[in-house]
C-alpha positions in Angstrom: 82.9 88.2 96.0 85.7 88.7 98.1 86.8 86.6 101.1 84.5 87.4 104.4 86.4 88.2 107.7 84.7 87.4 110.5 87.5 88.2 113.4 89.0 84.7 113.2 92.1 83.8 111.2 93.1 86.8 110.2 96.5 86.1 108.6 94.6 83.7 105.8 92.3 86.0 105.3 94.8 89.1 104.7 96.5 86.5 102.0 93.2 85.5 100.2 92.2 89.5 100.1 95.9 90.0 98.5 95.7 87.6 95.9 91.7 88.6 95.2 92.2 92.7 95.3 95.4 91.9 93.0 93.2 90.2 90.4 90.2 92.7 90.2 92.1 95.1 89.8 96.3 95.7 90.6 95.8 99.6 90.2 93.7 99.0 93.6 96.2 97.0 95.2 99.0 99.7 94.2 96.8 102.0 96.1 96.6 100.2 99.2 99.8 99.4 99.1 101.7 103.3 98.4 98.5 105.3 99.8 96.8 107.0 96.9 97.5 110.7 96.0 94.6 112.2 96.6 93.5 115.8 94.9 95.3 118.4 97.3 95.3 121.9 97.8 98.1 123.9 99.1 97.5 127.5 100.5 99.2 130.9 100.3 100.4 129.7 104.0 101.6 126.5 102.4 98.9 124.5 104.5 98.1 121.2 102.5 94.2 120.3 102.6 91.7 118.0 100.5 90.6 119.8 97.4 87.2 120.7 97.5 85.4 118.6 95.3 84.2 121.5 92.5 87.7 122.1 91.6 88.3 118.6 90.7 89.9 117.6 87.3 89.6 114.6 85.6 92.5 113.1 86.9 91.8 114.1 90.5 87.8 112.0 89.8 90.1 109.5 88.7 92.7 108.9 92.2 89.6 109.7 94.2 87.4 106.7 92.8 90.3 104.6 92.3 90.3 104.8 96.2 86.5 104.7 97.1 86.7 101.4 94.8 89.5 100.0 96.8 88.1 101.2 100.0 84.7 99.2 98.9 85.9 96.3 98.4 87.7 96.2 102.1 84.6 97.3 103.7 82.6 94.3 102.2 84.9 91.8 103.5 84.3 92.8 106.9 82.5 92.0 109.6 80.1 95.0 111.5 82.8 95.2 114.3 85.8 95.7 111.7 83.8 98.0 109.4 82.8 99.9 112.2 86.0 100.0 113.3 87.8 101.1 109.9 84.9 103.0 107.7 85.6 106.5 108.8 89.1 106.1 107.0 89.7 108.5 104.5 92.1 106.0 102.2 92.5 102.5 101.3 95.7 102.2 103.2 94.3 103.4 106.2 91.9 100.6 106.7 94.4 98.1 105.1 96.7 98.6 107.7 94.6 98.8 110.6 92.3 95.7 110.1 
């Protein structure tokens, strides 16, 4: 279970949540770290958007759970004010760096 932040003491938390994302799994933590790649389109117009999710390959299922795991384990470590604050991030390192 990963360490619990509750508002207070925020820089030992951040440390414990290093070390404990790190261990379950260091693909997560390069993730939250270098913002995963997810599945993009890019139109005639050269406009860059999400790919919708029927054209997914297997390696786009794979960057996209890669980051709902990583975003998972965050939002259980947080309080109801911080998830509130943080769950309508679309990546990992979104809600890394603004806890």
């Amino acid at each position: 279970m990963p360490p619990f932040f509750d508002g207070n003491n925020y820089s030992h938390w951040k440390a414990k949540m290093t070390i404990f994302i790190q261990a379950l799994d260091f693909n997560l933590w390069e993730i939250i770290v270098n913002d995963p790649e997810l599945p993009e389109t890019i139109s005639k117009k050269g406009v860059k958007s999400l790919k919708p999710r029927g054209l997914y390959m297997d390696e786009d299922r794979k960057k996209v759970q890669l980051n709902a795991k990583a975003k998972h384990v965050i939002i259980c470590a947080l309080n109801s004010n911080e998830f509130n604050r943080v769950s309508s991030y679309a990546t990992a390192k979104e809600m890394w760096d603004d806890v």
